[in-house]
BALOBA-1460 file (C-alpha; in Angstrom, 3 decimals):
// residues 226
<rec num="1" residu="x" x="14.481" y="-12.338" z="12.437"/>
<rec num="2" residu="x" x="16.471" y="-10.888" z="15.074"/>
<rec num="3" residu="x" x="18.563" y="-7.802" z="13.536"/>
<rec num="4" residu="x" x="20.357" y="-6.148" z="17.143"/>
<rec num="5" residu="x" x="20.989" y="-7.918" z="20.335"/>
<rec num="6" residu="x" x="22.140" y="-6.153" z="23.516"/>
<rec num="7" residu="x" x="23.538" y="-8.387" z="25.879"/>
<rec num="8" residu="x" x="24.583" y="-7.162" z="29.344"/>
<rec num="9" residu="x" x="26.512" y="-4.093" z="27.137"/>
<rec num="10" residu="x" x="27.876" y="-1.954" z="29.917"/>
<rec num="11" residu="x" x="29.750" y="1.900" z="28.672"/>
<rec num="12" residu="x" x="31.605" y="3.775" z="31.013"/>
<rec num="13" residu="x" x="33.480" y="6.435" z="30.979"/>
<rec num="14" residu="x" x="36.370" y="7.609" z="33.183"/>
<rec num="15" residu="x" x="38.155" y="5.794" z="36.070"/>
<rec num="16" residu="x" x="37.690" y="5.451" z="40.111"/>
<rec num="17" residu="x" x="35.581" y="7.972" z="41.440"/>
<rec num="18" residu="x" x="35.401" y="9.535" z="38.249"/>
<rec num="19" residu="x" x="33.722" y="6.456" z="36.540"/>
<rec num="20" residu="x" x="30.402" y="7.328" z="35.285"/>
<rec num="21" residu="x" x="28.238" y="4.767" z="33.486"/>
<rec num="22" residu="x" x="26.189" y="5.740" z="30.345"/>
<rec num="23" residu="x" x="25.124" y="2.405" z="29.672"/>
<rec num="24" residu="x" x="24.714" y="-0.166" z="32.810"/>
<rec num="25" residu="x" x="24.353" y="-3.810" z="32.143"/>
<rec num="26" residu="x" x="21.615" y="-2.855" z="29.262"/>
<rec num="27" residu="x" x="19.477" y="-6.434" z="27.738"/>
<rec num="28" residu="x" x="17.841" y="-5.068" z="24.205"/>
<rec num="29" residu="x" x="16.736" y="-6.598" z="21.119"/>
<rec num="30" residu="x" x="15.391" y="-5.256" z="17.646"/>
<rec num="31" residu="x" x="13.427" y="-7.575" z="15.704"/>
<rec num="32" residu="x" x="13.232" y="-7.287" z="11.531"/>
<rec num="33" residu="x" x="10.319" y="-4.587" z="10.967"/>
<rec num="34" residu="x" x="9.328" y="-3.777" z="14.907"/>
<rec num="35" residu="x" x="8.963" y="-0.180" z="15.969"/>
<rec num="36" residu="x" x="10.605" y="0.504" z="19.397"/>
<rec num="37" residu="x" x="10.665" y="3.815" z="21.227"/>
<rec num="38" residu="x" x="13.376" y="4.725" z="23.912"/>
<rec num="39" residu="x" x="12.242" y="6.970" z="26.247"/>
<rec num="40" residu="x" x="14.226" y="8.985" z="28.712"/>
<rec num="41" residu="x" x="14.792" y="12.517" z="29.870"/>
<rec num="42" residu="x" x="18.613" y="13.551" z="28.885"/>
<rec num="43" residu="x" x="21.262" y="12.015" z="29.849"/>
<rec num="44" residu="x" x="19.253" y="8.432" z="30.677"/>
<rec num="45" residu="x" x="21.792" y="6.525" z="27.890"/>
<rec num="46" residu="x" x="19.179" y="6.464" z="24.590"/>
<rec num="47" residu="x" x="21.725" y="8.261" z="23.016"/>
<rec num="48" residu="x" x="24.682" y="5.763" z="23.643"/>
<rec num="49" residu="x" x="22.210" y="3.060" z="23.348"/>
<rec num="50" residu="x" x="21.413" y="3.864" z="19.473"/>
<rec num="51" residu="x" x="25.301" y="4.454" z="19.425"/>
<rec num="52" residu="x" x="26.020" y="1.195" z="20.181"/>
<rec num="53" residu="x" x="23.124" y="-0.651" z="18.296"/>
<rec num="54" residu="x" x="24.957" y="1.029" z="15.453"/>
<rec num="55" residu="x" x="28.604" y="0.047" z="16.181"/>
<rec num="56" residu="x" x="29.886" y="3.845" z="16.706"/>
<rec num="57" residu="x" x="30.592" y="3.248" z="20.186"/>
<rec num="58" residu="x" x="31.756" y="-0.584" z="21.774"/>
<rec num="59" residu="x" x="30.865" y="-1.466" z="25.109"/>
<rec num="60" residu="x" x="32.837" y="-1.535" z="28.134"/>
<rec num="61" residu="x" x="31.630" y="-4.535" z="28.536"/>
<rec num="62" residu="x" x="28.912" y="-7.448" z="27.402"/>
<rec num="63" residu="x" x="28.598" y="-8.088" z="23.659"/>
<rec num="64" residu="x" x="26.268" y="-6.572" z="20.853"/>
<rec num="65" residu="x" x="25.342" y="-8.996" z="17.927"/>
<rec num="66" residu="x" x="24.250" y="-7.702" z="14.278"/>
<rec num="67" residu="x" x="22.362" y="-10.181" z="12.399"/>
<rec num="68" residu="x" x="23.715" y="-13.186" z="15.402"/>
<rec num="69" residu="x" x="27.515" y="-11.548" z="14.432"/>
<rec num="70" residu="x" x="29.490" y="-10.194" z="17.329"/>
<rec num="71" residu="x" x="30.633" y="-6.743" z="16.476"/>
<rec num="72" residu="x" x="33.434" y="-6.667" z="18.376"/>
<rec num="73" residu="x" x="34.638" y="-9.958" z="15.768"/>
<rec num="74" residu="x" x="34.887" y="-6.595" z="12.983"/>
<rec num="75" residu="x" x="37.042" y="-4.322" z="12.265"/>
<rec num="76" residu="x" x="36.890" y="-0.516" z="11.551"/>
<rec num="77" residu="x" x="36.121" y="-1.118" z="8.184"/>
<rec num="78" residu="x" x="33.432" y="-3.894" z="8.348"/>
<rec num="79" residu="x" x="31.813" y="-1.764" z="11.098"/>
<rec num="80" residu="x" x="31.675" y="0.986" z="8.554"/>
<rec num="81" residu="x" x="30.402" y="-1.327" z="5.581"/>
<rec num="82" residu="x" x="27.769" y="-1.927" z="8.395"/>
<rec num="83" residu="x" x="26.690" y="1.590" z="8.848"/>
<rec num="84" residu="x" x="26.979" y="2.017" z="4.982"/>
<rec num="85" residu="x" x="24.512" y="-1.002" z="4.215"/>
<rec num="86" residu="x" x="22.447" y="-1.855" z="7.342"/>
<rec num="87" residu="x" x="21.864" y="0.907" z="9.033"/>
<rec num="88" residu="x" x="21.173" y="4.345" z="8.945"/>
<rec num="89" residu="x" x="20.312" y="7.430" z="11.425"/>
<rec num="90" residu="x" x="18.429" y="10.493" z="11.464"/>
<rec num="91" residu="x" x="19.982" y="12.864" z="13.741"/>
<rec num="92" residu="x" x="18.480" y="15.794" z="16.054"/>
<rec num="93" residu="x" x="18.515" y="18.679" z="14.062"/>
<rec num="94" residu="x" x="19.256" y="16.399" z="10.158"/>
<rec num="95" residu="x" x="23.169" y="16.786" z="10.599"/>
<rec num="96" residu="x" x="23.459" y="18.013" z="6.690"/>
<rec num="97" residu="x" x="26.462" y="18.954" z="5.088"/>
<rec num="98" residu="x" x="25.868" y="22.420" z="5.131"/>
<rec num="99" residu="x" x="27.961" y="22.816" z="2.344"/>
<rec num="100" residu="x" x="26.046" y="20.519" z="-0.110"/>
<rec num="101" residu="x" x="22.531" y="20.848" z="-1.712"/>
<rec num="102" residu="x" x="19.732" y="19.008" z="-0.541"/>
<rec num="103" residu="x" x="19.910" y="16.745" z="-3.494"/>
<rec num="104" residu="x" x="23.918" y="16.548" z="-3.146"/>
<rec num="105" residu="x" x="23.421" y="15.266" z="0.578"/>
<rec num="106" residu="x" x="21.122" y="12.559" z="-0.194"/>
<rec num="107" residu="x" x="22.966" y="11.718" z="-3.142"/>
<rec num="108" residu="x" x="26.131" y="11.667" z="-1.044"/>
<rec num="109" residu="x" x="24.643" y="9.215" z="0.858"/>
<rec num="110" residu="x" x="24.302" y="6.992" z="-2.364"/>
<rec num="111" residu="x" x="27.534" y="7.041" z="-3.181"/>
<rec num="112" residu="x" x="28.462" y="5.665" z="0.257"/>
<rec num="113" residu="x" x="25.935" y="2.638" z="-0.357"/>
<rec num="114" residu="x" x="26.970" y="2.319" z="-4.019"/>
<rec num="115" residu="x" x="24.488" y="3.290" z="-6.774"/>
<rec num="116" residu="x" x="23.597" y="-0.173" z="-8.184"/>
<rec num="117" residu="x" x="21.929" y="-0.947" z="-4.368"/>
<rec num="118" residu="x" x="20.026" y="2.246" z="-4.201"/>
<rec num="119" residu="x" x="16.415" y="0.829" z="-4.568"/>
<rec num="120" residu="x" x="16.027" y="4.874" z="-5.303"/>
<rec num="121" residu="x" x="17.809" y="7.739" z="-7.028"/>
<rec num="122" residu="x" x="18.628" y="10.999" z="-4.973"/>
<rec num="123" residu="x" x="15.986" y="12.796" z="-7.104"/>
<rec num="124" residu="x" x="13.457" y="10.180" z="-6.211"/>
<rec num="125" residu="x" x="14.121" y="9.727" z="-2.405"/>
<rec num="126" residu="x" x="13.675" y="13.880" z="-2.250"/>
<rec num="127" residu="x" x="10.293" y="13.627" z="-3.999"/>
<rec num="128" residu="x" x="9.480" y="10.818" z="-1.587"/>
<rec num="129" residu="x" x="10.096" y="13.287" z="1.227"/>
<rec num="130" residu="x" x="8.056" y="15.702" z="-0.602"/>
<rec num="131" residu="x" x="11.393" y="18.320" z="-1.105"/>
<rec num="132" residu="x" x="11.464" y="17.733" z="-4.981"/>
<rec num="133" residu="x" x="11.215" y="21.668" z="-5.637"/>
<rec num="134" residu="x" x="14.158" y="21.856" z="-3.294"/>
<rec num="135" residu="x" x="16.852" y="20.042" z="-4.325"/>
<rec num="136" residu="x" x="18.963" y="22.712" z="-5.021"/>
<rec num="137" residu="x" x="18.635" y="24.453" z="-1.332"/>
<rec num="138" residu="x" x="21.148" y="24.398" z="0.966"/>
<rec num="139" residu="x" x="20.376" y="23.581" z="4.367"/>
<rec num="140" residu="x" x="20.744" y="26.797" z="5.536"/>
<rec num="141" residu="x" x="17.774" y="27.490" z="2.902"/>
<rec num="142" residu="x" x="15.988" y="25.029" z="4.228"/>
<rec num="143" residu="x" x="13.701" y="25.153" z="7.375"/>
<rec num="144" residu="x" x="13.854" y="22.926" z="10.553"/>
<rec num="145" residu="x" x="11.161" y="20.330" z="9.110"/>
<rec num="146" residu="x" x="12.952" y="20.268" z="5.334"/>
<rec num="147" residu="x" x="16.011" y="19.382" z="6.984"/>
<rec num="148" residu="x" x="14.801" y="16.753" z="8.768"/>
<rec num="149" residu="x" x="13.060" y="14.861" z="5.458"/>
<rec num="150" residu="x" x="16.294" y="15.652" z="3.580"/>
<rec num="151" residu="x" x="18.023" y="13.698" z="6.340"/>
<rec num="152" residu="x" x="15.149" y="11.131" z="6.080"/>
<rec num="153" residu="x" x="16.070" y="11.072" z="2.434"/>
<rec num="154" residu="x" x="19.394" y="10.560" z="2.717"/>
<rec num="155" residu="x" x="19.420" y="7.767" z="5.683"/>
<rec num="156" residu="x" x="16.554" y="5.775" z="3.245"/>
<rec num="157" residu="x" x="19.659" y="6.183" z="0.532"/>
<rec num="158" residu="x" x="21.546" y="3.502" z="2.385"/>
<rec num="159" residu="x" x="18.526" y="1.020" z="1.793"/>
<rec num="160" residu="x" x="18.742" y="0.571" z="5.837"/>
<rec num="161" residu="x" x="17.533" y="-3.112" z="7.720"/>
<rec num="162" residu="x" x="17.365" y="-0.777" z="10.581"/>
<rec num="163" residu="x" x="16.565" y="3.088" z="11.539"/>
<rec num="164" residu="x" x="17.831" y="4.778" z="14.327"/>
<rec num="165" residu="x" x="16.476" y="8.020" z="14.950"/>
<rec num="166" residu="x" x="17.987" y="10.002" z="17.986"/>
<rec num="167" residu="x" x="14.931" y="12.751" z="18.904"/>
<rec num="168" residu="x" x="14.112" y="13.147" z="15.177"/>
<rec num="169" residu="x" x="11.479" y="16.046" z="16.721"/>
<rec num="170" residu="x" x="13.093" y="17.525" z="19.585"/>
<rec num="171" residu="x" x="14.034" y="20.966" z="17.497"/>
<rec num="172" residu="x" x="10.659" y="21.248" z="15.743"/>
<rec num="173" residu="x" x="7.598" y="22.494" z="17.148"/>
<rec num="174" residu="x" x="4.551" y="20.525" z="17.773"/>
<rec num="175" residu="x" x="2.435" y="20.362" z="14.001"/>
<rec num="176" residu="x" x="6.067" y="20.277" z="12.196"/>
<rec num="177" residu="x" x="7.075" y="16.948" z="14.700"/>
<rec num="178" residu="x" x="3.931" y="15.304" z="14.015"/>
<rec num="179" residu="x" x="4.062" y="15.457" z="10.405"/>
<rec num="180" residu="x" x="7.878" y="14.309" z="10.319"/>
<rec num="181" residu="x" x="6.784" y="10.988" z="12.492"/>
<rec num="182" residu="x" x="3.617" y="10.154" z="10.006"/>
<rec num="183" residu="x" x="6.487" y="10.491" z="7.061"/>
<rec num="184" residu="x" x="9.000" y="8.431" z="9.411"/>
<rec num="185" residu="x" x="6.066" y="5.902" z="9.813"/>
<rec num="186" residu="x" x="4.222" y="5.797" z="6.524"/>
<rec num="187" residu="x" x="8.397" y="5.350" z="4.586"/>
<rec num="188" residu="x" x="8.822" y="2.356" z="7.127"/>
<rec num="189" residu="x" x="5.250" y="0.575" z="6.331"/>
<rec num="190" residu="x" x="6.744" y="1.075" z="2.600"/>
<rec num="191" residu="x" x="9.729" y="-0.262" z="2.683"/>
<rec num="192" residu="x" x="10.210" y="-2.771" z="5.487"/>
<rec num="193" residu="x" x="13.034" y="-0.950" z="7.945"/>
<rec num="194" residu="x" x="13.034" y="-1.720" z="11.809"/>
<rec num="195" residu="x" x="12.644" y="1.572" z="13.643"/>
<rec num="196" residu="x" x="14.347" y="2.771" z="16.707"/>
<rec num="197" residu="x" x="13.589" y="6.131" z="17.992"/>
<rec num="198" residu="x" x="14.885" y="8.091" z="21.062"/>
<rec num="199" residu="x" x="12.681" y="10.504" z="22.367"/>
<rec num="200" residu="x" x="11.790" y="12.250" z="25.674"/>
<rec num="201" residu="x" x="8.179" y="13.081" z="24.405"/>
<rec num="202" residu="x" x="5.622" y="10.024" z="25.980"/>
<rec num="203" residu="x" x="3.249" y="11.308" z="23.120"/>
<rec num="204" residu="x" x="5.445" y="10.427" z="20.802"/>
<rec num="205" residu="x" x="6.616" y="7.164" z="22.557"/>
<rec num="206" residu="x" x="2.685" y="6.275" z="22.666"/>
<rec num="207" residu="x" x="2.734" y="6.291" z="18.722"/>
<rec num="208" residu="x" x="5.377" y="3.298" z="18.683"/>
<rec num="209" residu="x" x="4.348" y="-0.540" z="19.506"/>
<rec num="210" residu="x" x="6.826" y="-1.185" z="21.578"/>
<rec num="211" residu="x" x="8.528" y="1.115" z="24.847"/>
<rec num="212" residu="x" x="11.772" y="0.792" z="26.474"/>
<rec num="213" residu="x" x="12.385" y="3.248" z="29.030"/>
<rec num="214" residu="x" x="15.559" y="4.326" z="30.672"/>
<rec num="215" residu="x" x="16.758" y="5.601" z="33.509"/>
<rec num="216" residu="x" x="20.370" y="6.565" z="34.450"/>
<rec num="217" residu="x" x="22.091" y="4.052" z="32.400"/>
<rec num="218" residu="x" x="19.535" y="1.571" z="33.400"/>
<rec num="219" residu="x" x="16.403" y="0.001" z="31.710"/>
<rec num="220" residu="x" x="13.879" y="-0.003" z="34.172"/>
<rec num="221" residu="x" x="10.988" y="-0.840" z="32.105"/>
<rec num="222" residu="x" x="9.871" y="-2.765" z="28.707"/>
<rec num="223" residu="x" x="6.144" y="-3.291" z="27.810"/>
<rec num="224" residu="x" x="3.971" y="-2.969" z="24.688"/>
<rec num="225" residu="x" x="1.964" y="-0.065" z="23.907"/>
<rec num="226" residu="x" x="-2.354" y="-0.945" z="24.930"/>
């Protein structure tokens, strides 16, 4: 089943000569359970790509489909029940609440989805992540890699159809990054979620089935990993 379509989606910024073009005439797709890297140096669009997979920004122009559904057909609040149910992100750097526990942050996150469609409790999804002794840290207690699984945590909360993770390693160093993509991959063989990761790193684009890589707005090439 085909969860995200991409069809000609165009985002620009600005006007005249001042017009610059994140996102240029962009074709993607995410099928139910695939794995897809997009890979791009800064400032290539994967950014405003996951962006617009996840309805926080709408195209200048061409249409994105959830589920065969135009988005633009909702409005602000059935694009949020979207983010709430069907998708979820994990952010460069975990994007806690740095004024809430780990446990309260991923719990936070349950309360958006509603409790009775949790498949896990807050105290559960942190032992998952292997952070069960430090559920009542605060991120600033926390270090770089603890972070990111409490934000892993906390985006499995929302019981996502779809992950978008937006350089989920860029701020950790090499062993830490490695270790937080086999507990990215090993969650999604467990429960079922479509994966979309931006990243600049080709090593860790060469861990995901599927490559899209951009280029100035532009995708200039889609293959399969050998």
């Amino acid at each position: 089943m085909t969860l995200a379509v991409c069809r000609s989606v165009t985002v620009a910024y600005g006007r005249g000569d001042a017009r610059v073009e994140a996102l240029s005439a962009v074709d993607f797709e995410v099928e139910q359970g695939e794995s897809v890297a997009l890979l791009g140096r800064s400032g290539s669009g994967k950014t405003t790509l996951l962006h617009v997979l996840g309805g926080l920004v709408g195209p200048t122009s061409g249409d994105v489909l959830w589920q065969g559904e135009p988005l633009s057909s909702l409005d602000a609040a059935a694009r949020g029940a979207l983010r709430a149910h069907g998708l979820a992100y994990v952010f460069q750097g975990g994007n806690l609440f740095p004024h809430l526990t780990a446990l309260e942050n991923v719990a936070f996150a349950t309360l958006v989805n509603g409790q009775a469609e949790a498949a896990l409790a807050p105290s559960a999804l942190l032992e998952l992540v292997g952070l069960a002794r430090k559920a009542d840290h605060l991120p600033g207690e926390l270090s770089g890699g603890e972070a990111q699984r409490v934000a892993i945590a906390r985006a499995l909360a929302q019981a996502p159809l779809l992950l978008l993770c937006d350089e989920p390693t860029g701020h950790l160093d090499s062993d830490t990054g490695e270790r937080t993509l086999d507990l990215i991959e090993a969650l999604q063989r467990e429960f079922g979620f479509a994966l979309v990761v931006a990243t600049h790193d080709v090593d860790i684009a060469a861990r995901l089935p599927r490559h899209v890589e951009l280029h100035d707005g532009h995708v200039v090439q889609q293959e399969a990993a050998a």
